[in-house]
C-alpha angles and dihedrals in degrees: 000000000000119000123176094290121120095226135016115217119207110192129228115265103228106221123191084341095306138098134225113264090226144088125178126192130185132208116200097022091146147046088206124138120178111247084253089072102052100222083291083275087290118141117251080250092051090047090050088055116099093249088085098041143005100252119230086007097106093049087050090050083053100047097047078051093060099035098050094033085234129143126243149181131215130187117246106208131067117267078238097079092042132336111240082202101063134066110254109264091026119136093275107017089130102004117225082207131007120198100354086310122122119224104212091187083067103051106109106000120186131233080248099048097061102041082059086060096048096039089053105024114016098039096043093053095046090045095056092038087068091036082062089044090062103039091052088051093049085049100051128014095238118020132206108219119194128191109200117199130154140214146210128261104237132018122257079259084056091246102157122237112234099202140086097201138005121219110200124202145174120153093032126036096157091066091047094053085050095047087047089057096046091058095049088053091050088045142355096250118137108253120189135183122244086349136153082014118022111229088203079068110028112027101125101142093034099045097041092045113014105031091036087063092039097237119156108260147164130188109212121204117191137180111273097215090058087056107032097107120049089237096055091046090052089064087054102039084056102046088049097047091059095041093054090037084087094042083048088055095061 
């Protein structure tokens, strides 16, 4: 699906003369690193682990896509190399070690090293994310836009996590706390706020190109294991569409 390309755009579907009020982006939609990078010295299996990818995010992405008609971006390029949602320079920007698992492609990198990722990779993203923005804005008068990631079941300490989905927030609670309410109408998961990630600590994308132009937005985080097959993360994508086609409404 991923070639070498920093972003993957996925255009909006035109229905009746109109077009959907939504766009959706993901992060960290792949575990794919260019041949120049030598899977970062990482094993196949290492590659596979949700430390290089949020597993069943990018399908989801695809299908809200399709079932709204919306357009959508993904990132083409593992969070490994450099994490499109996180400031450049910031603790974890390229990680030195993910889950208790060393990178070795990122021991000692050079000045020049990583101005290569963010001129090719990073820049690219972040650039065509805006260029989205503005296209969805020029589309509808006031966009919903929507971040899709996933997570995994339990914790490297092997903490479970007690949650279906995460709803993060950080310019709005009370429509979380509406949205939150929407999907437990449409289907009996267990939604949280913040949580497993707080917004109020970790919001880069959001906060630097969908806050900043005060759209209505919701990042939504959801297990990994309930969207890791296409068929399982129809059955989502279907239950949360109808349960944001009300909060789309507003």
């Amino acid at each position: 699906m991923f070639n070498d390309a920093p972003f993957i755009t996925l255009p909006a579907k035109y229905r009746s003369g109109s077009c959907s009020g939504v766009f959706v982006f993901c992060d960290h939609a792949t575990n794919h690193i260019p041949a120049v990078y030598n899977n970062l010295g990482l094993s196949d299996a290492d590659l596979s682990r949700h430390i290089a990818w949020d597993i069943g995010a990018e399908t989801l992405t695809r299908l809200f896509c399709k079932t709204f008609g919306a357009a959508g971006l993904l990132a083409g390029f593992s969070r490994l190399l450099i994490d499109p949602n996180r400031a450049v320079g910031q603790a974890g920007s390229i990680p030195l070690i993910s889950d208790n698992t060393p990178i070795p492609g990122n021991q000692n990198l050079s000045d020049a090293d990583i101005k290569t990722r963010i001129e090719h990779l990073y820049g690219p993203y972040h650039q065509a994310l805006e260029d989205a923005l503005d296209a969805a804005q020029s589309r509808h008068v006031d966009p919903l836009i929507i971040s899709i990631h996933s997570f995994t079941p339990e914790m490297a300490s092997g903490q479970k996590r007690d949650l279906d989905i995460g709803l993060l927030w950080k310019a709005d609670p009370d429509k979380a706390e509406r949205i939150k309410a929407a999907i437990e109408q449409v289907h009996p998961y267990k939604v949280e706020l913040n949580q497993p990630y707080s917004a109020l600590e970790l919001n880069y994308t959001m906060d630097r190109h969908v806050i900043a132009r005060g759209l209505r937005h919701t990042t939504l985080e959801v297990r990994q294991d309930l969207i890791d097959t296409e068929a399982k993360a129809l059955v989502v994508a279907k239950r949360l569409t109808e349960a944001l086609n009300s909060f789309i409404r507003d």
